[in-house]
C-alpha positions in Angstrom: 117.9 142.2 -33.0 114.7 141.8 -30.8 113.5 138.0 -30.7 109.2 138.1 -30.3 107.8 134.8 -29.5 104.0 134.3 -30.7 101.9 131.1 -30.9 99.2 129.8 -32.8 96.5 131.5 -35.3 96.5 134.9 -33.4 99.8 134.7 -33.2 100.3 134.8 -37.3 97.8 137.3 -37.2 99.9 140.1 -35.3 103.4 139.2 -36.5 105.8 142.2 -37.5 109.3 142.1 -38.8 111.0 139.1 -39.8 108.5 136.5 -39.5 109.3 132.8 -39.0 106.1 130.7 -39.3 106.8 127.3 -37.4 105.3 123.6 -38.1 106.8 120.6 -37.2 104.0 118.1 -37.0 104.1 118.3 -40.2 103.9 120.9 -43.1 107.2 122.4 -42.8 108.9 119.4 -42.0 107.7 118.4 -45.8 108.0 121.6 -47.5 112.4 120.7 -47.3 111.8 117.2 -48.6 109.7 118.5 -51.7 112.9 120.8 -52.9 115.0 118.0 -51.9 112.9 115.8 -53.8 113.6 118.7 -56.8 109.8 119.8 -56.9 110.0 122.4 -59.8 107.9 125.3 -57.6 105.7 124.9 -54.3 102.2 127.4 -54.1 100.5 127.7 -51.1 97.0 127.9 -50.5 95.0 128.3 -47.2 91.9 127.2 -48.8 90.7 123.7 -49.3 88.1 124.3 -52.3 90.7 126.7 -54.0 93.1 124.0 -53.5 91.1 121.3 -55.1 90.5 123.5 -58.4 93.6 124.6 -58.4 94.4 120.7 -59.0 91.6 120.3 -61.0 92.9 123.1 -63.3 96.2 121.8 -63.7 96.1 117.8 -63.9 99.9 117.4 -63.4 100.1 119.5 -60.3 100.4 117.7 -56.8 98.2 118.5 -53.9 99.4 117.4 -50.9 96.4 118.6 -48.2 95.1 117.8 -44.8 91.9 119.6 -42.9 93.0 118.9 -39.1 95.2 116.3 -39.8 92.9 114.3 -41.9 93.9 113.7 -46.0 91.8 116.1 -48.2 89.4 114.1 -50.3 90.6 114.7 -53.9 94.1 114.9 -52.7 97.2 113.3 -53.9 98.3 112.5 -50.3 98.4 113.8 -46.5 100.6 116.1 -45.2 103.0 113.2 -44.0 106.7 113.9 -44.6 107.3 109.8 -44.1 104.7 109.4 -47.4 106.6 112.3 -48.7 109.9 110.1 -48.7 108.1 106.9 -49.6 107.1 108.5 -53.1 110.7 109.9 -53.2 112.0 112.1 -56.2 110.5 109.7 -58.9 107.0 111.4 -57.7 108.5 114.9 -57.2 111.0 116.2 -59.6 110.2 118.7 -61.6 106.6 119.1 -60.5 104.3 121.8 -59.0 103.2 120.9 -55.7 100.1 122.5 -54.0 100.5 122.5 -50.6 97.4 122.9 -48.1 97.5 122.4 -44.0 95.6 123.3 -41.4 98.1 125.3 -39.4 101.2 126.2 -40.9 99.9 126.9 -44.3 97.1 129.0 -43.0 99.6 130.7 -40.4 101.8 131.8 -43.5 98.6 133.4 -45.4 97.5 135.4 -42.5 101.1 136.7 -40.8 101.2 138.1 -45.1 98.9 140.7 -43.8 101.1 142.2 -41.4 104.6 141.8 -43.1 106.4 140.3 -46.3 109.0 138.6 -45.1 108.2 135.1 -43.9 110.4 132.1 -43.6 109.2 128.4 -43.1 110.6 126.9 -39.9 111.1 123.5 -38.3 113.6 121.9 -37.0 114.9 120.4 -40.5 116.0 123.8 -41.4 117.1 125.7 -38.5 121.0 126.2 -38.4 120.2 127.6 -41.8 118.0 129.8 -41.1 119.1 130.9 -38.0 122.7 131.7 -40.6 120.1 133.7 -42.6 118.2 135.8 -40.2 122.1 136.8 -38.7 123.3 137.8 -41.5 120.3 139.9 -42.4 120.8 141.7 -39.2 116.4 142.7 -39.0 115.5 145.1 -36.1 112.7 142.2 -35.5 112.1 138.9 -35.6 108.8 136.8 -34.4 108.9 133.5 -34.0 105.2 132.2 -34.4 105.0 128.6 -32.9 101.7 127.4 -34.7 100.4 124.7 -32.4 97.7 122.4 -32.5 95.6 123.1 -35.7 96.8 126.9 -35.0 94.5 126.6 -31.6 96.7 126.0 -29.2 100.5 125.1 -28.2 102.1 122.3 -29.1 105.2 121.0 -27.3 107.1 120.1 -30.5 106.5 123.9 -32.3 107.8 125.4 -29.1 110.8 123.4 -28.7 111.7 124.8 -32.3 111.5 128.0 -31.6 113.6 127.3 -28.4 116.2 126.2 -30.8 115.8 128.8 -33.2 116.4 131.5 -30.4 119.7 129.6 -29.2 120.8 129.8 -32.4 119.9 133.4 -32.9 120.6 134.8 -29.2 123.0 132.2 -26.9 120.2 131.2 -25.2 120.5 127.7 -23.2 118.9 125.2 -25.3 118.6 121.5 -24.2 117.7 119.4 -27.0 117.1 116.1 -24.4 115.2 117.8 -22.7 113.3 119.1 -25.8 112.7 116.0 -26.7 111.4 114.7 -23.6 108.6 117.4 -23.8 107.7 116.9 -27.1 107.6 112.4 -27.5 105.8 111.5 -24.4 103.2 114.3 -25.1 99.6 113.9 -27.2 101.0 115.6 -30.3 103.7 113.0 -30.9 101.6 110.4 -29.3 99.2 110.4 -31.6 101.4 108.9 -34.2 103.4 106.7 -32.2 100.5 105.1 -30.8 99.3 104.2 -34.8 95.6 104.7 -33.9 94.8 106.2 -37.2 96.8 105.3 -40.8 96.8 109.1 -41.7 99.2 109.4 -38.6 102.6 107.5 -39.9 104.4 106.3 -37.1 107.3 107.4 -38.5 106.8 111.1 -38.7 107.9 112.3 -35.6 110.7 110.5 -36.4 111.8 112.9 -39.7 109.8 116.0 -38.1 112.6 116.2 -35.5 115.7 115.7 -37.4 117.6 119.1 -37.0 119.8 121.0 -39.6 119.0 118.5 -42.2 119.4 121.2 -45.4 121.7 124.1 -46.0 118.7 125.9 -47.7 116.0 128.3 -46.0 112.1 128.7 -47.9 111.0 131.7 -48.4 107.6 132.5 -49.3 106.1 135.9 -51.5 103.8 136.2 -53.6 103.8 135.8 -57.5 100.8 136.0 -59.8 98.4 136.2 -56.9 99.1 133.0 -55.3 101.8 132.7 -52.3 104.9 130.7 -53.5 107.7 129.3 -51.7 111.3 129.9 -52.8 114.3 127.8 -51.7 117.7 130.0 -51.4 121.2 128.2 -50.6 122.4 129.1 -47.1 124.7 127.4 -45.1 125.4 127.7 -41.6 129.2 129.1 -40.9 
């Protein structure tokens, strides 16, 4: 199995194989707590205005959307996993959730160009998916670390797919350390610092929980639109 390591937009844009599309700060920190949360199915959707009708269409949907980190006007909330466990399953079961960020979901719709089979990945769901991609034995995987609004590296994406590759290959992996590169850094810093109300405090402190779920999220598409799917896997 050969382990590729990309990074931000151009990075989703020239992934092959097994892709695993990384966001920790925040999108696929939440995508786990809406299954946990029992949302009924999850659609993706890169593009704000085809976001907003696709709420407008369908009045009992949930849009949870951000345009570099700020909440999308006409949305039901931010892409904050804290919010996301504030509203709690009451909010979520058994709903459709429309999901729009600036660089995870928009990583996922542009890596679909190049291959099929894309993964969501933060640090929530790595033992899990690290089980996954062993068992399914690829000839490739790329690890895309989005970054900072898919522009440029961001110390907590990284880290992840440091993790990810220990799992995967053996590789030393220091999760102290890890940390220490990612909290004392702007990305993390910007919420702990509670400057701006759309930046919980308390999101960095859920984004960087590891091997939370035994499930991995898959995305395809289905009826034009690019859906996430939740399969049971459990690290051995």
């Amino acid at each position: 199995m050969k382990i590729i390591r990309k990074s931000c937009a151009e990075g989703a844009r020239t992934a092959e194989g097994l892709t695993v599309i990384i966001d920790v700060f925040r999108a696929f920190s939440c995508e786990p707590l809406f299954f946990h949360f029992n949302a009924k199915k999850i659609i993706l959707e890169a593009d704000p205005e085809k976001a907003l009708a696709l709420r407008r269409s369908n009045p009992s949907y949930i849009l949870i959307g951000e345009i570099n980190g700020i909440p999308m006007e006409g949305a039901d909330m931010g892409n904050s996993p804290s919010e996301v466990i504030m509203k709690g399953e009451s909010f979520f079961s058994n709903k459709t959730v429309i999901h729009r960020s600036t660089a995870g979901v928009t990583g996922v719709t542009a890596a679909f160009k190049n291959t099929d089979q894309i993964y969501l990945g933060s640090f929530m769901l790595a033992q899990s998916l690290a089980a996954c991609i062993l068992e399914l034995n690829p000839d490739q995987v790329t690890l895309v670390a989005m970054g900072n609004g898919a522009e440029w590296p961001a110390p907590e994406d990284e880290a992840c797919a440091d993790y990810l590759e220990h799992l995967l290959t053996g590789k030393v992996y220091d999760h102290v350390k890890a940390l220490r590169e990612v909290v004392f850094q702007p990305t993390a810093q910007q919420f702990i610092q509670g400057k701006n109300a759309f930046l919980p405090n308390e999101d960095p402190l859920f984004c960087l929980q590891r091997d939370l779920f035994d499930f991995v999220l898959s995305v395809r598409y289905n009826n034009d639109q690019l859906q996430v799917y939740q399969l049971p896997w459990r690290a051995r």
